[in-house]
PDBQT receptor file of N, H, CA, C and O in Angstrom, charges set to zero:
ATOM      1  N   UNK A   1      98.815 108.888 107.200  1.00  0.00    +0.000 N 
ATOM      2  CA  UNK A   1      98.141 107.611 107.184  1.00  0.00    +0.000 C 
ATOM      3  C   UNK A   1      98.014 107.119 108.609  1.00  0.00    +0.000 C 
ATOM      4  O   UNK A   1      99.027 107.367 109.263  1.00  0.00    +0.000 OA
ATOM      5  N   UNK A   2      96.936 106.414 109.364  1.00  0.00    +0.000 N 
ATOM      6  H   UNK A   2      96.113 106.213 108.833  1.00  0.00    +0.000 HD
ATOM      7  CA  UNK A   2      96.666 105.891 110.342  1.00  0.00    +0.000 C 
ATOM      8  C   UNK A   2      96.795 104.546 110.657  1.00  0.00    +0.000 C 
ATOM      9  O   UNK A   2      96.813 103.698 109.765  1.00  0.00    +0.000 OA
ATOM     10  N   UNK A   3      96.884 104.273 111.787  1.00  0.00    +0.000 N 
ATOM     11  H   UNK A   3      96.869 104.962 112.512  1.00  0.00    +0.000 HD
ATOM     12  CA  UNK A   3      97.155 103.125 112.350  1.00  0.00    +0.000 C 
ATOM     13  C   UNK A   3      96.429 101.905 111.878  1.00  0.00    +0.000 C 
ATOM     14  O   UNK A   3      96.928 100.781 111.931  1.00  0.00    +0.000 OA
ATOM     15  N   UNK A   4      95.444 102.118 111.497  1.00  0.00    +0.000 N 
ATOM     16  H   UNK A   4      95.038 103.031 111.454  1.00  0.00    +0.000 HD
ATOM     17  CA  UNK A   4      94.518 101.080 110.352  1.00  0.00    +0.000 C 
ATOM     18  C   UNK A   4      95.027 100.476 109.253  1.00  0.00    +0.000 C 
ATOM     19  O   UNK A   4      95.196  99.332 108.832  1.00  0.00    +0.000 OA
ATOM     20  N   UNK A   5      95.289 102.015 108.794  1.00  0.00    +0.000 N 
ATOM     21  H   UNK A   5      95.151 102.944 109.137  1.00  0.00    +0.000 HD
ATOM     22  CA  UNK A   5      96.113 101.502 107.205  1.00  0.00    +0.000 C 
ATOM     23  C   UNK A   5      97.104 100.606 107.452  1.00  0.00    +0.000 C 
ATOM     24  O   UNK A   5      97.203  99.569 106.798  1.00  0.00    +0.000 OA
ATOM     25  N   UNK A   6      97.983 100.955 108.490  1.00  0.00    +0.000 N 
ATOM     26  H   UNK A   6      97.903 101.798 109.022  1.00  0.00    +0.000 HD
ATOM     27  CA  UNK A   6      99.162 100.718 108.352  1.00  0.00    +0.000 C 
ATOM     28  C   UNK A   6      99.284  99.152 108.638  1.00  0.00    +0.000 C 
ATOM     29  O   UNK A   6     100.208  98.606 108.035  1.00  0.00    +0.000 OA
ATOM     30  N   UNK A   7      98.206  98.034 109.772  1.00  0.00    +0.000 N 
ATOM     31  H   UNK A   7      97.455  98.477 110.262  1.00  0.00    +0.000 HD
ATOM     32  CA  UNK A   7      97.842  97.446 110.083  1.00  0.00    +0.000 C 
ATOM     33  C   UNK A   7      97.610  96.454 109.281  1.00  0.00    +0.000 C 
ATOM     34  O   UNK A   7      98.124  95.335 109.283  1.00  0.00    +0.000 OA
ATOM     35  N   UNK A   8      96.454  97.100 108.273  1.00  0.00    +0.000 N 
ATOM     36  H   UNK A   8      96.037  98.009 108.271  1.00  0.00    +0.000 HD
ATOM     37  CA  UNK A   8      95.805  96.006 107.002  1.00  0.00    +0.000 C 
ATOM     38  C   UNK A   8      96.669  96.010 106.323  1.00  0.00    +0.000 C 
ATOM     39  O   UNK A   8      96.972  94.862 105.999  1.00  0.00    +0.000 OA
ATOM     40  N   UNK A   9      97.594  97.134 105.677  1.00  0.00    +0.000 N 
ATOM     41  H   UNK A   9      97.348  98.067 105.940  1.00  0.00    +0.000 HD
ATOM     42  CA  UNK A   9      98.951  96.496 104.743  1.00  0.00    +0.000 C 
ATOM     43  C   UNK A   9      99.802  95.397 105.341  1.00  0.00    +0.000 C 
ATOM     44  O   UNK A   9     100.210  94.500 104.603  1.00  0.00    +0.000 OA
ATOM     45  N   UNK A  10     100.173  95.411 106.971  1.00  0.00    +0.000 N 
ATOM     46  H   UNK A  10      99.841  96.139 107.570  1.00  0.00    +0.000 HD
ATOM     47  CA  UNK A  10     101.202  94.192 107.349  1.00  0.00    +0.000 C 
ATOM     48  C   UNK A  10     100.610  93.525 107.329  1.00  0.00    +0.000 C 
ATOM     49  O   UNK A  10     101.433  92.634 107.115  1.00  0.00    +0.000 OA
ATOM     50  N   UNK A  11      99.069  92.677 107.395  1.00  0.00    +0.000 N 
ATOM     51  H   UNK A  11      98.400  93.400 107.569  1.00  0.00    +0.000 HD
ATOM     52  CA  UNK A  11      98.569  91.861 107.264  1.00  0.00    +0.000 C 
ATOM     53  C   UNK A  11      98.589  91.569 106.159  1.00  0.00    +0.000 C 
ATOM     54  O   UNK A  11      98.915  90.429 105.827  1.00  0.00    +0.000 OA
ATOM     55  N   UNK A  12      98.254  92.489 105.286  1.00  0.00    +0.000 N 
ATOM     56  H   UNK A  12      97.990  93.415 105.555  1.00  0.00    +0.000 HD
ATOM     57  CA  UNK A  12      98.205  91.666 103.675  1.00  0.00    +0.000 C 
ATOM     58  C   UNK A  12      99.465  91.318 103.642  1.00  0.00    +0.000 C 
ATOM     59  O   UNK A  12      99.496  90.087 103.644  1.00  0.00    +0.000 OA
ATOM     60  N   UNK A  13     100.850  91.891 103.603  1.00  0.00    +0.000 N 
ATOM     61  H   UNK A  13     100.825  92.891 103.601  1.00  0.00    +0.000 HD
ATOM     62  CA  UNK A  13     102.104  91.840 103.682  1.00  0.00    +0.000 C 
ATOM     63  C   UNK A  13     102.586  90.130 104.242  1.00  0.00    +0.000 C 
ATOM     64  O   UNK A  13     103.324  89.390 103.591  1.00  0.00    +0.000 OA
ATOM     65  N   UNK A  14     102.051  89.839 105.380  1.00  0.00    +0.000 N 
ATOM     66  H   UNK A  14     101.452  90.440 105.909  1.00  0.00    +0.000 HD
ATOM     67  CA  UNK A  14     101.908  88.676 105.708  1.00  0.00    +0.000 C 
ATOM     68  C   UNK A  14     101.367  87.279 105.303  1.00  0.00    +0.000 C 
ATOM     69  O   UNK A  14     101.924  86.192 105.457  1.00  0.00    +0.000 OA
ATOM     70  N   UNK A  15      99.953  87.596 104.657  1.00  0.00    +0.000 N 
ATOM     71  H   UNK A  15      99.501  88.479 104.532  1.00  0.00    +0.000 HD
ATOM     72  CA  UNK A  15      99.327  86.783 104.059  1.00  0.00    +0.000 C 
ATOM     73  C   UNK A  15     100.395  86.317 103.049  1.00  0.00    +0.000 C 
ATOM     74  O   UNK A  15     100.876  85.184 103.033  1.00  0.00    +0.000 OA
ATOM     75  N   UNK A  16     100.801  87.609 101.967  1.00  0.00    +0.000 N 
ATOM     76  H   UNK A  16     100.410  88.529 101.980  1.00  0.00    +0.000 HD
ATOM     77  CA  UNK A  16     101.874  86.800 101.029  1.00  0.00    +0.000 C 
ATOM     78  C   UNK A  16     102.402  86.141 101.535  1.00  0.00    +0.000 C 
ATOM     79  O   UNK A  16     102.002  84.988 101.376  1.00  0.00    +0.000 OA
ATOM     80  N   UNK A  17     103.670  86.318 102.509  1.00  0.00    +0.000 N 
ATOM     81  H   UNK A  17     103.995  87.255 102.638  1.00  0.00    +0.000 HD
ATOM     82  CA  UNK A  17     104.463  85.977 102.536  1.00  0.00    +0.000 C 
ATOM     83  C   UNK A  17     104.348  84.059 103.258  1.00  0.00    +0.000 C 
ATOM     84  O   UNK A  17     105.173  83.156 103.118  1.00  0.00    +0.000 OA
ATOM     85  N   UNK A  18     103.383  84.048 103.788  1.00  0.00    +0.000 N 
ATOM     86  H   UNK A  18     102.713  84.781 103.902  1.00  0.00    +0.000 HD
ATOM     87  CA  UNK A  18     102.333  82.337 103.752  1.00  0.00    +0.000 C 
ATOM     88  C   UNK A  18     102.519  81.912 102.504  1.00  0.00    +0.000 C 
ATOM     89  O   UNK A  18     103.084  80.826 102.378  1.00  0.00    +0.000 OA
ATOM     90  N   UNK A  19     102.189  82.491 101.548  1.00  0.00    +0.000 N 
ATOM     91  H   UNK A  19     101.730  83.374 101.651  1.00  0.00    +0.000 HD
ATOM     92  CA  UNK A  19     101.430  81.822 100.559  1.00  0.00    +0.000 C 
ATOM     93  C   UNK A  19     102.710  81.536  99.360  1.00  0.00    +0.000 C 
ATOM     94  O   UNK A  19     102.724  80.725  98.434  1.00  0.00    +0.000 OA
ATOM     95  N   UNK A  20     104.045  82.835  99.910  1.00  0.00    +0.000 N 
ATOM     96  H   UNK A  20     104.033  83.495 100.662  1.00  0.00    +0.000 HD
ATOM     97  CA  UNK A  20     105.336  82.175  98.350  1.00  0.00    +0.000 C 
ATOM     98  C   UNK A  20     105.851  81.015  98.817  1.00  0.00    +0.000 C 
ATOM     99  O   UNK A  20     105.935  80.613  99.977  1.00  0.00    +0.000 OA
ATOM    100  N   UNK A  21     106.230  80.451  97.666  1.00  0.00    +0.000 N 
ATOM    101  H   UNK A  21     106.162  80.778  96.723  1.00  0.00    +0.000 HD
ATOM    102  CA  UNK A  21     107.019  79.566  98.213  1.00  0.00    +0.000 C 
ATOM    103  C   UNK A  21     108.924  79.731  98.570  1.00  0.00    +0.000 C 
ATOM    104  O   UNK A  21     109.644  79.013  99.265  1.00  0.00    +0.000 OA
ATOM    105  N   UNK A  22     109.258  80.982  97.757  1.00  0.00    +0.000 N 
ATOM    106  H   UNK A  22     108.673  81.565  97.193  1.00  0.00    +0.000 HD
ATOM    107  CA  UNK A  22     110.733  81.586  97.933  1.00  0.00    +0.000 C 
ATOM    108  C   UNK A  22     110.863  81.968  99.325  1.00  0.00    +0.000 C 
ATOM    109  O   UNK A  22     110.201  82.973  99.588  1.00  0.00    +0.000 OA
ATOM    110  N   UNK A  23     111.645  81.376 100.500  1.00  0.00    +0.000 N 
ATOM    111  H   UNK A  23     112.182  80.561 100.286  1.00  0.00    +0.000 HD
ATOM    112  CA  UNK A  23     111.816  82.065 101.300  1.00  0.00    +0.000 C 
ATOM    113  C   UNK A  23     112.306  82.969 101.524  1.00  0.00    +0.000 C 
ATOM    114  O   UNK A  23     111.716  83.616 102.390  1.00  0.00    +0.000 OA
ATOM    115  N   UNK A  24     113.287  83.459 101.110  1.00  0.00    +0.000 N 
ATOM    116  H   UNK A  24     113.766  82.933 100.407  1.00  0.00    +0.000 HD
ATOM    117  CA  UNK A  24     113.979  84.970 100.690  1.00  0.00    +0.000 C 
ATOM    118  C   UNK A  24     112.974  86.069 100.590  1.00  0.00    +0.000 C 
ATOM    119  O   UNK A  24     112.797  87.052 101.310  1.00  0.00    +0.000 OA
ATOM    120  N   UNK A  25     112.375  85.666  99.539  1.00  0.00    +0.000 N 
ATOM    121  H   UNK A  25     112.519  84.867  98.954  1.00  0.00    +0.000 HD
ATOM    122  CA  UNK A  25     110.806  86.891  99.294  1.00  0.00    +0.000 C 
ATOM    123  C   UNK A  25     109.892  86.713 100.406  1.00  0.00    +0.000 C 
ATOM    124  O   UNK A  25     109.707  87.752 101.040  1.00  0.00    +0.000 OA
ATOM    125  N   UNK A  26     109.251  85.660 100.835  1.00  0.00    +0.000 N 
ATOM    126  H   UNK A  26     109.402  84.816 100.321  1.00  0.00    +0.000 HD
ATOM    127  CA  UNK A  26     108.754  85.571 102.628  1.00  0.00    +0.000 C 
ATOM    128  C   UNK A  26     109.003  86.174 103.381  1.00  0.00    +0.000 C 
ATOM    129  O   UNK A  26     108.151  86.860 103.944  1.00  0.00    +0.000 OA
ATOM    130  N   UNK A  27     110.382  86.186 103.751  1.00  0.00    +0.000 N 
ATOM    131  H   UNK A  27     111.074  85.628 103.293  1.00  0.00    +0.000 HD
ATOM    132  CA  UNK A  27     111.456  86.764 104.777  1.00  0.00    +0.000 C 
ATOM    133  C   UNK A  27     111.191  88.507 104.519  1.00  0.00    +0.000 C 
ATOM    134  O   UNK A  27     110.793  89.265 105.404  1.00  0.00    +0.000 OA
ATOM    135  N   UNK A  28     111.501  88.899 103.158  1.00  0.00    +0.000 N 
ATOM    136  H   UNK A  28     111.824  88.284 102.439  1.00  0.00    +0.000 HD
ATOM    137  CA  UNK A  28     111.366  90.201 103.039  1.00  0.00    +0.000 C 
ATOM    138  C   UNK A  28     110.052  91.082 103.344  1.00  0.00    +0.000 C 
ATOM    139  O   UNK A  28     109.886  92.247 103.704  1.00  0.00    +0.000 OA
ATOM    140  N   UNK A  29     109.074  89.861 102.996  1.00  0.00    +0.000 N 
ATOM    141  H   UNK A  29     109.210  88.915 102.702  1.00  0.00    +0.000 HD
ATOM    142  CA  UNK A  29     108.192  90.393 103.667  1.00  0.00    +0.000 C 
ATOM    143  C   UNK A  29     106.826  90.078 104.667  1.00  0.00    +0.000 C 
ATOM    144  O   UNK A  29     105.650  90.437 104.615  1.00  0.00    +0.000 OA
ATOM    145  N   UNK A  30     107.644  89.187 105.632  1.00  0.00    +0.000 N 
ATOM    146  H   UNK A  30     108.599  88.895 105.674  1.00  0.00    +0.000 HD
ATOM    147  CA  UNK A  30     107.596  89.397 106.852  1.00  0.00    +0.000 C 
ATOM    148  C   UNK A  30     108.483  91.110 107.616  1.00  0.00    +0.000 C 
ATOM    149  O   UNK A  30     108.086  91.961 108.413  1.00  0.00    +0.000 OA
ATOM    150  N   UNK A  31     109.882  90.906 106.776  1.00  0.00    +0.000 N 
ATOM    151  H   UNK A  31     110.205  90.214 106.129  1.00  0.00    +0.000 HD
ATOM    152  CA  UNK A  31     110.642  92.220 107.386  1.00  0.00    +0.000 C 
ATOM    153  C   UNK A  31     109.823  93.520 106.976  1.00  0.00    +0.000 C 
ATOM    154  O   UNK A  31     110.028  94.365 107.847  1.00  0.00    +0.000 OA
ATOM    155  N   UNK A  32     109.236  93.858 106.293  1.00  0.00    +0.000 N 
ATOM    156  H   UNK A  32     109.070  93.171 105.585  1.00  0.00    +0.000 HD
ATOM    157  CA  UNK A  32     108.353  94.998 105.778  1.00  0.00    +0.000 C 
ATOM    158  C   UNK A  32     107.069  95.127 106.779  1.00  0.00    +0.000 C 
ATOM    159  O   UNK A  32     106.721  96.136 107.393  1.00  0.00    +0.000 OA
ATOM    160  N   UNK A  33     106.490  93.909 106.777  1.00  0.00    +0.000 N 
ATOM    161  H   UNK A  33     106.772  93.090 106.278  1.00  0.00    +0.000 HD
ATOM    162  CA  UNK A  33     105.093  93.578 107.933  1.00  0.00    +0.000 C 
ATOM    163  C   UNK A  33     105.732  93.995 109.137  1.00  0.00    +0.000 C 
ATOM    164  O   UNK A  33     104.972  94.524 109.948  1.00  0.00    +0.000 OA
ATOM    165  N   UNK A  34     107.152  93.878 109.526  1.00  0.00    +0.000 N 
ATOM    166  H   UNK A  34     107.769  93.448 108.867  1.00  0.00    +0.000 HD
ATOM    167  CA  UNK A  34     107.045  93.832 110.983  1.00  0.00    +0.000 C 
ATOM    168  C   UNK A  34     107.334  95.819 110.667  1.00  0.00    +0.000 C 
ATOM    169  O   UNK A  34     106.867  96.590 111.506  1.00  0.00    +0.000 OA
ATOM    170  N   UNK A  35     108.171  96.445 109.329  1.00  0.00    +0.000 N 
ATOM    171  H   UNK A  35     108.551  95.820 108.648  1.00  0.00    +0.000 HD
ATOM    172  CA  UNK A  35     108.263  97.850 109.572  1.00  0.00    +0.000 C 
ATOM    173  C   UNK A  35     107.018  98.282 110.280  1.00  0.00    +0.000 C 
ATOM    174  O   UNK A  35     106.706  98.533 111.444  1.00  0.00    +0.000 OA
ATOM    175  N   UNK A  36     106.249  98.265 108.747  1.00  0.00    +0.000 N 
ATOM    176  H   UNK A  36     106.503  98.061 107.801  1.00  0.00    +0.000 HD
ATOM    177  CA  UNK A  36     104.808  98.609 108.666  1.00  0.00    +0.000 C 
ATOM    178  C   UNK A  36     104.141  98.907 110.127  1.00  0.00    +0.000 C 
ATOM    179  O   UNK A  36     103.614  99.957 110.495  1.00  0.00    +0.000 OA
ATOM    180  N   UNK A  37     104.315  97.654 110.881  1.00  0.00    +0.000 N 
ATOM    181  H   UNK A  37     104.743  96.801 110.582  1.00  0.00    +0.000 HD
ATOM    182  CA  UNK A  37     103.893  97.230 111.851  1.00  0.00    +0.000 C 
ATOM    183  C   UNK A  37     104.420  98.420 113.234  1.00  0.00    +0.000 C 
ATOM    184  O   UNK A  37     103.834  98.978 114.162  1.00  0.00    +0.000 OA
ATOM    185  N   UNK A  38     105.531  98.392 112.822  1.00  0.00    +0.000 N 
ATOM    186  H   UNK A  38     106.007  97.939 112.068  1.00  0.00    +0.000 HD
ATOM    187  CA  UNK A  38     106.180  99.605 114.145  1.00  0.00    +0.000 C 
ATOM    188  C   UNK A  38     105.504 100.900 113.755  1.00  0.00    +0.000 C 
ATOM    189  O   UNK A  38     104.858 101.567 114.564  1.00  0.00    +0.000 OA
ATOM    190  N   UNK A  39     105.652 101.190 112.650  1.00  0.00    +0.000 N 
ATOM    191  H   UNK A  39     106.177 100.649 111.993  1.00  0.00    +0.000 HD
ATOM    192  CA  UNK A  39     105.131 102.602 111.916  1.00  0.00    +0.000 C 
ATOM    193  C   UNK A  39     103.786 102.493 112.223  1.00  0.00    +0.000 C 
ATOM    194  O   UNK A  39     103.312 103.615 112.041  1.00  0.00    +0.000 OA
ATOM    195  N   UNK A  40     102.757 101.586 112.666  1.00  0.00    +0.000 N 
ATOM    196  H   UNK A  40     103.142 100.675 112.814  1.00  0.00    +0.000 HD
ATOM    197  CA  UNK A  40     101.807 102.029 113.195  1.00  0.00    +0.000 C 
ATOM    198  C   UNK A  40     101.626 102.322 114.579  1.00  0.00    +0.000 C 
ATOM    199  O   UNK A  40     100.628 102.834 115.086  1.00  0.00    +0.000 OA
ATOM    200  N   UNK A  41     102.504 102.013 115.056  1.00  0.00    +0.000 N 
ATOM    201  H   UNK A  41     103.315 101.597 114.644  1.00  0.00    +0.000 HD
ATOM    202  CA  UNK A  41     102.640 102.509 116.654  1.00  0.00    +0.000 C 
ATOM    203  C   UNK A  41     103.036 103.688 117.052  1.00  0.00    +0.000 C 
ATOM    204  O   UNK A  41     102.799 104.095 118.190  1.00  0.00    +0.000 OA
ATOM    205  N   UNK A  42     103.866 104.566 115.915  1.00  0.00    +0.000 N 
ATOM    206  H   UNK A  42     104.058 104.236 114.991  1.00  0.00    +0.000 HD
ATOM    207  CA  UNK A  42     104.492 105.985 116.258  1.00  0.00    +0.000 C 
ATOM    208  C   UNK A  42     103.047 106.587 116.497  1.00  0.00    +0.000 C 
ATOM    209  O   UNK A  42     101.961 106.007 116.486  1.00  0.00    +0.000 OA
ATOM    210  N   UNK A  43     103.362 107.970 116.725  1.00  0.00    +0.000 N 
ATOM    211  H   UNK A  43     104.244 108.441 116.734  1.00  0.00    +0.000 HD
ATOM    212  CA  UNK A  43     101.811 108.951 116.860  1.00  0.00    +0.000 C 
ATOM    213  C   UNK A  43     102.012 109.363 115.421  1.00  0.00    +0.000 C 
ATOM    214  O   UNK A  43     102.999 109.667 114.752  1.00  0.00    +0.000 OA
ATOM    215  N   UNK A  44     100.704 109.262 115.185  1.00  0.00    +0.000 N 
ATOM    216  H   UNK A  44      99.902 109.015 115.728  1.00  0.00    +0.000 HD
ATOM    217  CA  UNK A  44      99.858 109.998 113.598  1.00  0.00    +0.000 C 
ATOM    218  C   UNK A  44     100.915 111.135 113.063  1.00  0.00    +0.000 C 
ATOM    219  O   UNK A  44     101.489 110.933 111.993  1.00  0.00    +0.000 OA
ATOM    220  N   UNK A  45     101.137 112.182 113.720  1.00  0.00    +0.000 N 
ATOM    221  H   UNK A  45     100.671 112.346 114.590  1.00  0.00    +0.000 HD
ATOM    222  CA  UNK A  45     101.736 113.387 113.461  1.00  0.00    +0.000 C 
ATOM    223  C   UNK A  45     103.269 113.194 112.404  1.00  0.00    +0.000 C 
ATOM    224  O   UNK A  45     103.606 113.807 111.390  1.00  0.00    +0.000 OA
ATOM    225  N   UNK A  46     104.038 111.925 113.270  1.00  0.00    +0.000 N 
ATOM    226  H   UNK A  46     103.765 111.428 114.093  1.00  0.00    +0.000 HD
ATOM    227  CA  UNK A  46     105.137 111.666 112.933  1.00  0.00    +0.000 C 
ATOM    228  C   UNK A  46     105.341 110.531 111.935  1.00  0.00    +0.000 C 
ATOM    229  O   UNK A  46     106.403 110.155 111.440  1.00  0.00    +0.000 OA
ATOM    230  N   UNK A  47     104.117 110.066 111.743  1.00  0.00    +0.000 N 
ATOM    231  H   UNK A  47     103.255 110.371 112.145  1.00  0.00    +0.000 HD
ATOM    232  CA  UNK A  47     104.750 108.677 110.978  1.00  0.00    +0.000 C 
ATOM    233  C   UNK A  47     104.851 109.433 109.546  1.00  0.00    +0.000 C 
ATOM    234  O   UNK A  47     105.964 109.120 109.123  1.00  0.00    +0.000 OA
ATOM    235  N   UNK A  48     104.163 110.355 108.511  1.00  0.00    +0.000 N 
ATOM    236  H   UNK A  48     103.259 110.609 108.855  1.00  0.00    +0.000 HD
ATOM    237  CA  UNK A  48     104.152 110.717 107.555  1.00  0.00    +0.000 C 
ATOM    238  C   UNK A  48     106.042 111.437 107.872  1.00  0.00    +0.000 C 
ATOM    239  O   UNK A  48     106.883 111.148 107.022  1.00  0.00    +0.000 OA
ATOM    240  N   UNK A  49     106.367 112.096 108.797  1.00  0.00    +0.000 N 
ATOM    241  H   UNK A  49     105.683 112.331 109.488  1.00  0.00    +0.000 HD
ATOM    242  CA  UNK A  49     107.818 112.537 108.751  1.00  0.00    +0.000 C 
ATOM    243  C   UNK A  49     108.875 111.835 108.280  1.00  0.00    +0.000 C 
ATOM    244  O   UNK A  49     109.913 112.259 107.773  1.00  0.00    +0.000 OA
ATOM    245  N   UNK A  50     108.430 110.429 108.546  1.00  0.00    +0.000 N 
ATOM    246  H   UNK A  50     107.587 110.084 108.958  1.00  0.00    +0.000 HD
ATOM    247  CA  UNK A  50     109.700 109.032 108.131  1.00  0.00    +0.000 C 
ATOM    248  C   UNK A  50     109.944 108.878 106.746  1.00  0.00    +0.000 C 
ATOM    249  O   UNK A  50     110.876 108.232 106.266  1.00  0.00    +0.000 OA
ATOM    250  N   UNK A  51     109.231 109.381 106.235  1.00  0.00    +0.000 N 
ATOM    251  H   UNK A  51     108.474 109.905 106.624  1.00  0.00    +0.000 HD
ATOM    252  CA  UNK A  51     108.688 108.635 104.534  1.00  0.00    +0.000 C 
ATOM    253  C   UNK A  51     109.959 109.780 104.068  1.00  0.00    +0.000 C 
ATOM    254  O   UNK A  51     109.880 110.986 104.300  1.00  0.00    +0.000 OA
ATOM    255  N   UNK A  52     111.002 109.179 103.441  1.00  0.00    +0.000 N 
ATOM    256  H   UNK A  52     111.066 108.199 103.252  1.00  0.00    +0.000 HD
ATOM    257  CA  UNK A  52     111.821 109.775 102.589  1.00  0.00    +0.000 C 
ATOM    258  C   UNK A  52     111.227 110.781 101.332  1.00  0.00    +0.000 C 
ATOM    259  O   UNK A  52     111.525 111.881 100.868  1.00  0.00    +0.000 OA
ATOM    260  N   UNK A  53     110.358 109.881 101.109  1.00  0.00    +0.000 N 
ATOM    261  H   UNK A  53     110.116 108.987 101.485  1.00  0.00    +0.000 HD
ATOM    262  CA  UNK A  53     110.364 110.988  99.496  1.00  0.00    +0.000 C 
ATOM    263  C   UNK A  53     108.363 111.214  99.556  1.00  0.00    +0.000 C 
ATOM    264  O   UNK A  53     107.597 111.324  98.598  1.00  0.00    +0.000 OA
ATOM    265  N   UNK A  54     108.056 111.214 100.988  1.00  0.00    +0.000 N 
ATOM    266  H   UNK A  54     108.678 111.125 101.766  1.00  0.00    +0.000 HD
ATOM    267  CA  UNK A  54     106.511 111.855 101.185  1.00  0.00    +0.000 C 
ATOM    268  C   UNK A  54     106.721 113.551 100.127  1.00  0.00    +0.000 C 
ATOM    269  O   UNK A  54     106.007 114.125  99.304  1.00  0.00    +0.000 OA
ATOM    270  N   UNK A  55     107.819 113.775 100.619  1.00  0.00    +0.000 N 
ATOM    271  H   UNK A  55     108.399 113.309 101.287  1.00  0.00    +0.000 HD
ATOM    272  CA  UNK A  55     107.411 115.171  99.334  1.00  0.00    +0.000 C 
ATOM    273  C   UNK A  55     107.668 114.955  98.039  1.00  0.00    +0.000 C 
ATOM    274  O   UNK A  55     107.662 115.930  97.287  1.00  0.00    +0.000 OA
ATOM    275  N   UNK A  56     107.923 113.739  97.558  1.00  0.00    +0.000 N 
ATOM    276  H   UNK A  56     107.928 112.947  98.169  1.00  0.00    +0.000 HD
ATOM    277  CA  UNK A  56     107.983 113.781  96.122  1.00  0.00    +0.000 C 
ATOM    278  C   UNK A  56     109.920 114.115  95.704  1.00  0.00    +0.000 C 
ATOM    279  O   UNK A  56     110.319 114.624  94.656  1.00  0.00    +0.000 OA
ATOM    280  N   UNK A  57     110.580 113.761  96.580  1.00  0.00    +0.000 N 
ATOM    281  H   UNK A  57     110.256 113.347  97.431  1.00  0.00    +0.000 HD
ATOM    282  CA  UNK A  57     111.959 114.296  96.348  1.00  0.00    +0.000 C 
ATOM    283  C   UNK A  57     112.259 115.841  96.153  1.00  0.00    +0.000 C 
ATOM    284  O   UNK A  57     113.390 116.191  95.816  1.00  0.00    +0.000 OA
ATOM    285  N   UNK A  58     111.277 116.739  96.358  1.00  0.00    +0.000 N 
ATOM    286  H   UNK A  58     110.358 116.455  96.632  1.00  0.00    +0.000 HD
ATOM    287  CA  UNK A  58     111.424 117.934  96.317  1.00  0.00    +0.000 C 
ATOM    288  C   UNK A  58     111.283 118.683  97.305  1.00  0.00    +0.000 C 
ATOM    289  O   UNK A  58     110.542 118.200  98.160  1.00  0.00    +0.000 OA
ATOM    290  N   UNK A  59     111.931 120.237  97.667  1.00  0.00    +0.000 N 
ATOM    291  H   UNK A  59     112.534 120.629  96.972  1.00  0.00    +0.000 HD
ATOM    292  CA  UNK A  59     111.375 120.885  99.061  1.00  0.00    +0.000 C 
ATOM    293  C   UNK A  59     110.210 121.668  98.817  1.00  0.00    +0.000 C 
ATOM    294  O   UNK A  59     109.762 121.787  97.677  1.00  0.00    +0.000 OA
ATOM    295  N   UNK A  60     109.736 122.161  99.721  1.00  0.00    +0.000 N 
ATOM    296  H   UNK A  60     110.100 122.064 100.647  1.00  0.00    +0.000 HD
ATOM    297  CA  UNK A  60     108.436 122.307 100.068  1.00  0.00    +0.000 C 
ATOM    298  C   UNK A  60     108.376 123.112  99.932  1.00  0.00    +0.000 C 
ATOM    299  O   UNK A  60     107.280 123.548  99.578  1.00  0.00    +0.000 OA
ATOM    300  N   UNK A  61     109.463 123.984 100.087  1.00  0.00    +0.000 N 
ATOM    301  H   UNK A  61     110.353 123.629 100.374  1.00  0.00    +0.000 HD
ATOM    302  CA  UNK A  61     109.634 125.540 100.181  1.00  0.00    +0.000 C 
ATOM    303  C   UNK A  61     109.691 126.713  99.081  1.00  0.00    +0.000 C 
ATOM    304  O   UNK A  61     109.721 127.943  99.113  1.00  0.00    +0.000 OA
ATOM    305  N   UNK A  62     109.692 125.738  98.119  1.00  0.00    +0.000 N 
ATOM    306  H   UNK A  62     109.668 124.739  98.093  1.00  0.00    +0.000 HD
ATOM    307  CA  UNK A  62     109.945 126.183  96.748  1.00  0.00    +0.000 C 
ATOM    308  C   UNK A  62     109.578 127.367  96.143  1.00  0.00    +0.000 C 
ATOM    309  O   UNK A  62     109.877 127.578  94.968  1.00  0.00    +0.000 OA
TER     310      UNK A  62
């Protein structure tokens, strides 16, 4: 996924978090917007590497 994607999700991510009124749930996701947000700064190659279960919880090698 690219730096775009990753971009328009913390923004939407943000917008919620304007609009609850729970600050707890705000907070969480502001904290997700700001991940999101770093994960678009890694290089392309590596950001899919971070994702725990990008393979589906299984090896590849199978």
């Amino acid at each position: 996924m690219g730096r775009e994607y990753f971009n328009g999700q913390a923004a939407t991510l943000l917008k919620f978090a304007k609009a609850v009124a729970d600050p707890e749930v705000a907070a969480g996701l502001v904290e997700k917007a700001a991940d999101l947000k770093e994960r678009a700064e890694r290089p392309q190659d590596r950001a899919g590497d971070q994702t725990p279960d990008s393979a589906g919880g299984q090896s590849c090698s199978g």
